[in-house]
C-alpha positions in Angstrom: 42.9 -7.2 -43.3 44.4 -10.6 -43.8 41.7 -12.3 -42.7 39.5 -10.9 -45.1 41.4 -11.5 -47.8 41.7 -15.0 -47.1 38.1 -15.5 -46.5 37.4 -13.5 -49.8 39.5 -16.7 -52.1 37.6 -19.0 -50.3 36.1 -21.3 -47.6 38.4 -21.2 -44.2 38.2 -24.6 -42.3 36.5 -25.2 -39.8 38.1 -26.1 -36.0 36.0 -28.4 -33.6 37.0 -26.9 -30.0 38.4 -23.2 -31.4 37.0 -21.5 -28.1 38.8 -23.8 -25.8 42.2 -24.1 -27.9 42.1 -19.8 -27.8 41.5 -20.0 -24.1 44.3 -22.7 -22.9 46.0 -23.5 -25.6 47.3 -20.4 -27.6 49.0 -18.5 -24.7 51.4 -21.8 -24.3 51.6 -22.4 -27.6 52.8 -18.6 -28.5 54.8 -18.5 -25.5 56.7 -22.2 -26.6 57.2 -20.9 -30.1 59.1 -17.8 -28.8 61.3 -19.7 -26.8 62.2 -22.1 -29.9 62.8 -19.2 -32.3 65.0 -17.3 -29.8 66.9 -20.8 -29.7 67.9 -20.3 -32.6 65.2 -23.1 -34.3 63.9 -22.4 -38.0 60.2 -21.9 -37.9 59.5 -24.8 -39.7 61.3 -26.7 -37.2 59.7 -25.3 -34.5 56.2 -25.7 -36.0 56.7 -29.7 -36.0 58.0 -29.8 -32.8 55.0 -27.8 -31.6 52.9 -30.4 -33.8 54.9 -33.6 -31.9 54.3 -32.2 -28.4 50.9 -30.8 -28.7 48.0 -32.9 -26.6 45.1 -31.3 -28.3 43.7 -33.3 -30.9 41.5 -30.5 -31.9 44.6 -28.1 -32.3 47.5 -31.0 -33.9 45.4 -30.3 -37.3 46.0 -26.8 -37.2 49.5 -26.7 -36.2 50.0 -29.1 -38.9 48.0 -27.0 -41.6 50.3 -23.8 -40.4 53.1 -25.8 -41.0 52.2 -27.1 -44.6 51.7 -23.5 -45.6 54.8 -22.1 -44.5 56.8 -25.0 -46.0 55.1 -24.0 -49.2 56.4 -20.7 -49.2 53.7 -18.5 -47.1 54.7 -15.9 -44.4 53.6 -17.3 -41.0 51.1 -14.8 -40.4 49.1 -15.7 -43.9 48.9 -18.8 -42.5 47.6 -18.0 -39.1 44.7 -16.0 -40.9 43.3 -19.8 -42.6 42.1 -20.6 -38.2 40.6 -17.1 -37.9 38.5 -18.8 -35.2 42.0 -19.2 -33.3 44.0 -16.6 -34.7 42.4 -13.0 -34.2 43.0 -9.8 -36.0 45.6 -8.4 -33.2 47.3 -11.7 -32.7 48.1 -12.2 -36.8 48.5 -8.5 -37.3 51.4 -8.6 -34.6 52.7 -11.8 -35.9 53.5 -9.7 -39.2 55.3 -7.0 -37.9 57.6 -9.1 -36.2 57.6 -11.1 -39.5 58.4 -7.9 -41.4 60.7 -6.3 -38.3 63.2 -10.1 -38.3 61.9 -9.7 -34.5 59.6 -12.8 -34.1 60.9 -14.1 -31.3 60.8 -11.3 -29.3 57.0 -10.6 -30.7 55.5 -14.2 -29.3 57.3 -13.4 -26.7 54.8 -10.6 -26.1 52.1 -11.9 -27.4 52.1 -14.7 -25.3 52.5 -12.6 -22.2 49.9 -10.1 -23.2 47.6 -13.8 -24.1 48.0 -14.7 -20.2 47.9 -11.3 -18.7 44.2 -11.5 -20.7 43.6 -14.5 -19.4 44.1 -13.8 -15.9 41.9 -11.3 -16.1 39.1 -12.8 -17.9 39.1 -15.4 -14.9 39.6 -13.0 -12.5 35.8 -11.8 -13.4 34.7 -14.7 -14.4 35.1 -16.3 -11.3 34.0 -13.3 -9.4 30.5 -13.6 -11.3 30.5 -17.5 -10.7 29.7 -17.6 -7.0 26.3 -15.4 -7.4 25.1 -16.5 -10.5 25.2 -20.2 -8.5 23.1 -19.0 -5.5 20.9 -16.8 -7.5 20.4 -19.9 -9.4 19.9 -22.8 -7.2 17.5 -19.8 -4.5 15.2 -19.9 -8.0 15.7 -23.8 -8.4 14.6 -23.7 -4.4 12.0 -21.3 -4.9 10.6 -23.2 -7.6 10.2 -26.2 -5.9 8.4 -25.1 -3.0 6.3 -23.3 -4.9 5.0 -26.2 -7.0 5.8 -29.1 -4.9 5.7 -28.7 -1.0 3.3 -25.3 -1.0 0.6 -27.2 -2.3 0.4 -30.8 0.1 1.4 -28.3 3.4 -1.6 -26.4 2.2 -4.1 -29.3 2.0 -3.3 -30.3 5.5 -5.7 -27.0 6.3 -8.3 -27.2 3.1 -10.6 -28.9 5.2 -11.6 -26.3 7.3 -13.5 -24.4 5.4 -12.0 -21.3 5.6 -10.4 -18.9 3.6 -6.7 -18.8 3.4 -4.8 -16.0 4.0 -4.1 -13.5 0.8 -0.1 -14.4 0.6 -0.9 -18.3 0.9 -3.7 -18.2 -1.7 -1.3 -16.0 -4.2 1.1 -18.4 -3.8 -1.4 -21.1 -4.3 -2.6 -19.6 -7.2 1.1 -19.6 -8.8 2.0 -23.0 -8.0 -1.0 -23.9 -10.1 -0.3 -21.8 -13.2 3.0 -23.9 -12.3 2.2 -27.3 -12.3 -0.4 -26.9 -15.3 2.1 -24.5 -17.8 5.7 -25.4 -16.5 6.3 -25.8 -20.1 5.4 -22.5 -21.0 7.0 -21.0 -18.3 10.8 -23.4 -20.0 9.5 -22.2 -23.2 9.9 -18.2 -22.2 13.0 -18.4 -20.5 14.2 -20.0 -23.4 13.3 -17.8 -25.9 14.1 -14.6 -23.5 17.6 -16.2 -23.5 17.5 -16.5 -27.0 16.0 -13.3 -28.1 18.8 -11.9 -26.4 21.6 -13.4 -28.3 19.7 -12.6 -31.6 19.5 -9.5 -30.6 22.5 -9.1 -29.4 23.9 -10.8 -32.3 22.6 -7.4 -34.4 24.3 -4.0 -34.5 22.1 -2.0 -32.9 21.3 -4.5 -30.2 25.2 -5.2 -29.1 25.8 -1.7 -29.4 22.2 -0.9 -27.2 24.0 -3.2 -25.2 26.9 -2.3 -24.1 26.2 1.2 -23.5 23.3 -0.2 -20.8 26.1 -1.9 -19.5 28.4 1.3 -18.7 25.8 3.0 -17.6 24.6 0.4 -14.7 25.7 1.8 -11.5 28.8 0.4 -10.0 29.3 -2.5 -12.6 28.6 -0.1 -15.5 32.5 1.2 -13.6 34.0 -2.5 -14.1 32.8 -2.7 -17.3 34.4 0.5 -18.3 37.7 -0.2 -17.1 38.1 -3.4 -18.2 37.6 -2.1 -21.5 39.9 0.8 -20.7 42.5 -1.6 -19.7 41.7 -3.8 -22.8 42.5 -1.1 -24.9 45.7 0.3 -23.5 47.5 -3.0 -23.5 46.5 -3.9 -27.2 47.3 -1.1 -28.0 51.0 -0.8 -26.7 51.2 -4.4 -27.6 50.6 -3.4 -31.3 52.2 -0.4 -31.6 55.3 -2.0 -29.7 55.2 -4.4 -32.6 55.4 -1.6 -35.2 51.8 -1.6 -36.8 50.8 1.2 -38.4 48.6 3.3 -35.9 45.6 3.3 -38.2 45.4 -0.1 -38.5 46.2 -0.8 -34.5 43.3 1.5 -34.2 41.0 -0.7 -36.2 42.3 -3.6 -34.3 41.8 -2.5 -31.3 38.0 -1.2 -31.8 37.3 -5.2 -31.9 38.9 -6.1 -29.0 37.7 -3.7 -26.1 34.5 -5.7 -25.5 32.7 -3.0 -25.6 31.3 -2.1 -28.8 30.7 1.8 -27.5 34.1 2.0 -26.6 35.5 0.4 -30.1 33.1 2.1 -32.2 34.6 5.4 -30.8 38.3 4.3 -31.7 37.5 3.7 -34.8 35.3 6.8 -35.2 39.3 8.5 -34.4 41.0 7.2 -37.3 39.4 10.0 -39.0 40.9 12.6 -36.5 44.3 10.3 -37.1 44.1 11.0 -40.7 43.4 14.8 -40.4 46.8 14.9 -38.5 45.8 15.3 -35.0 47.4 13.2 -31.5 45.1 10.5 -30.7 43.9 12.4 -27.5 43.3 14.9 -28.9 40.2 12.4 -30.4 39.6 10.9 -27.0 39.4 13.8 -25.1 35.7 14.7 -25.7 34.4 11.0 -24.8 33.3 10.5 -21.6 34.0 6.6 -21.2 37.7 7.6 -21.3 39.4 9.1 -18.1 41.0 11.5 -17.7 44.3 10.0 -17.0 44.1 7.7 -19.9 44.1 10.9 -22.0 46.9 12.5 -20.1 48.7 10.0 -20.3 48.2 9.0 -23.3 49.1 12.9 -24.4 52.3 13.1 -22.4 53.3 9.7 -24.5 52.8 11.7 -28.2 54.7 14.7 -26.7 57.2 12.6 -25.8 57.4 9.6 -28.3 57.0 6.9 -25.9 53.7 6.0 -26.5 54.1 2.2 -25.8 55.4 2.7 -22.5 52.5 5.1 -21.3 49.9 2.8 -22.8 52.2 -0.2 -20.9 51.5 1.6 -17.3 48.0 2.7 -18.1 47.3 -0.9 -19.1 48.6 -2.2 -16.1 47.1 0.3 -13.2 43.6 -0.6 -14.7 44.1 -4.2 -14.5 45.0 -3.4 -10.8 42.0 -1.2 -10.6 39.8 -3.8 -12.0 41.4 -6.3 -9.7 40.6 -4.2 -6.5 36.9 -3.6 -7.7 36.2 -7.3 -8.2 37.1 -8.1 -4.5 35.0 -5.3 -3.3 32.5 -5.7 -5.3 32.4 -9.4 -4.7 32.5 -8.6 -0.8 29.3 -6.4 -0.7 27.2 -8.8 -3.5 27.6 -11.7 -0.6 25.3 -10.1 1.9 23.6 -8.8 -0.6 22.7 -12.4 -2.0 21.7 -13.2 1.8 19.4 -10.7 2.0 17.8 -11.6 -1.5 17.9 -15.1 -0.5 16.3 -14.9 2.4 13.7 -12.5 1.5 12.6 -14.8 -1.5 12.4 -18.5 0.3 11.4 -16.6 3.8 8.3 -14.9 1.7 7.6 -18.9 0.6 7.9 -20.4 4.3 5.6 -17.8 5.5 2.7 -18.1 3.2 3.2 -22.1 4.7 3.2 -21.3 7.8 0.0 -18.4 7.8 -2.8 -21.0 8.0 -1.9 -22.3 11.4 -1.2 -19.1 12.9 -4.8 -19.2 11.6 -5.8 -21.9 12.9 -6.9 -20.8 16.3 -9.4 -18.3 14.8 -10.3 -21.6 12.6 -11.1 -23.8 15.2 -12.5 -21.4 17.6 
């Protein structure tokens, strides 16, 4: 890949902000450099005008470095592969089909498009995930606090009666001590959990373990498998739209699902690819891909429009996924009530015990 051969002749530089110029940045920058090149605009033209009008001080450098490249004679798409951090495998490998085709224009014009359909969807989940991940949060914060802080001095109020408190109160009790006295230990293994995970996850076998926990978690272990689905089908057709060779869009594509159970298995079909058999054919047995996607996906071989299949796959997934957010969103909120409540209620009662106790104290 072309990445890899750049890396191989030497060090690639390094971009300060390369998650957030891939995020907001690259979809309007592909998108204004395919309306400039279907102007009519030489690419090195268009490159400094992209480098003039850009407000990214992070992403002027790069612009500038493409630029420099191609006016010393490089293809555009070697010169993409120097910001790998920017410039992924799918988005250079399209880049130099349309390169190689004399369609650019028309390639960042898709590209771009296929950039912001991602987009939406990535914050379509993302804020879908948002609103629990706060509560569950700041009920734990809550929790925390009572726990440590307040359980402890309402408690006292009652100490002096000599008697026992009840079981939940002195459980309770008991916690908010180990609290107060290790709250750093208590930092220090939610810390490490949190990074144990990303080591792990960091490995083969862990991101692999991973992901397949993931798709098999009831209900989200669904989402997780069509977004991947619907990743697939639309890089695909974008690449394949953009004449790359079907091995290599598989290869592609394996990294870009998400999912590293689901790309493993498309690059486990190249070999099926190379013996001569459809690419369904390959699919068929796995059981992360429905059964439409393989029909469909079948009827495209048959019929040579393989693009357009993958086009309409891509896009009733991304409606799917769209649906099952909202419902999925709608049943978490009570949910999180419930949760909620149980947690701090269980806290305000184990208050609230000793003076229901109190009677039998004083009498």
């Amino acid at each position: 890949m072309a990445t890899k051969k750049i890396r191989a002749k030497g060090a690639l530089p390094i971009v300060r902000g390369a998650r957030k110029i891939r995020l907001k940045e690259l979809s309007v920058f592909t998108r204004q450099m395919s309306a400039m090149l279907a102007a009519g605009m030489p690419l090195v033209q268009t490159l400094i005008a992209m480098e003039e009008q850009t407000d990214d001080k992070n992403f002027k450098p790069v612009i500038i470095g493409i630029r420099t490249r191609v006016e010393g004679g490089a293809m555009y798409s070697e010169s993409l592969a120097f910001y790998p951090s920017i410039f992924d495998e799918l988005y250079i490998s399209m880049m130099r089909a349309g390169e190689v085709g004399g369609i650019l224009p028309d390639t960042c014009a898709r590209v771009a498009s296929f950039l912001e359909a991602s987009n939406r969807l990535r914050a379509k989940v993302k804020s879908a995930m948002m609103y629990p991940s706060v509560v569950i949060v700041v009920a734990m914060l809550l929790t925390t606090a009572l726990i440590m802080f307040i359980l402890p001095v309402f408690v006292a109020m009652f100490s002096d009666f000599g008697a026992d408190l009840p079981g939940l109160t002195a459980a309770l009790l008991d916690f908010s001590g180990l609290l107060n006295k290790y709250w750093y230990i208590a930092i220090a293994l939610v810390a490490g959990s949190i990074y144990a995970y990303k080591r792990y996850y960091k490995t083969d076998r862990g991101q692999y373990r991973i992901d397949e926990l993931k798709l098999k978690i009831p209900g989200l272990g669904e989402l997780a498998t069509k977004i991947a689905v619907s990743r697939f089908a639309s890089t695909f057709a974008q690449l394949m739209h953009s004449g790359v060779a079907i091995i290599e869009s598989l290869e592609i594509v394996g990294l870009a699902t998400g999912n590293r159970v689901i790309g493993d298995s498309l690059l486990a079909a190249r070999k099926t690819i190379e013996e001569g058999e459809p690419l369904s054919k390959a699919l068929e047995p796995n059981k992360y891909y429905p059964r439409m996607l393989v029909h469909m996906l079948s009827a495209g071989e048959k019929t040579g429009q393989v693009e357009e299949m993958m086009d309409k796959v891509a896009e009733f997934y991304d409606n799917e996924v769209e649906t099952m957010v909202a419902g999925i969103t709608s049943l978490i909120e009570p949910l999180l009530m419930v949760f909620v409540g149980a947690i701090i209620g269980t806290v305000v009662v184990a208050m609230f015990l000793p003076i229901f106790k109190m009677s039998e104290i004083v009498m």
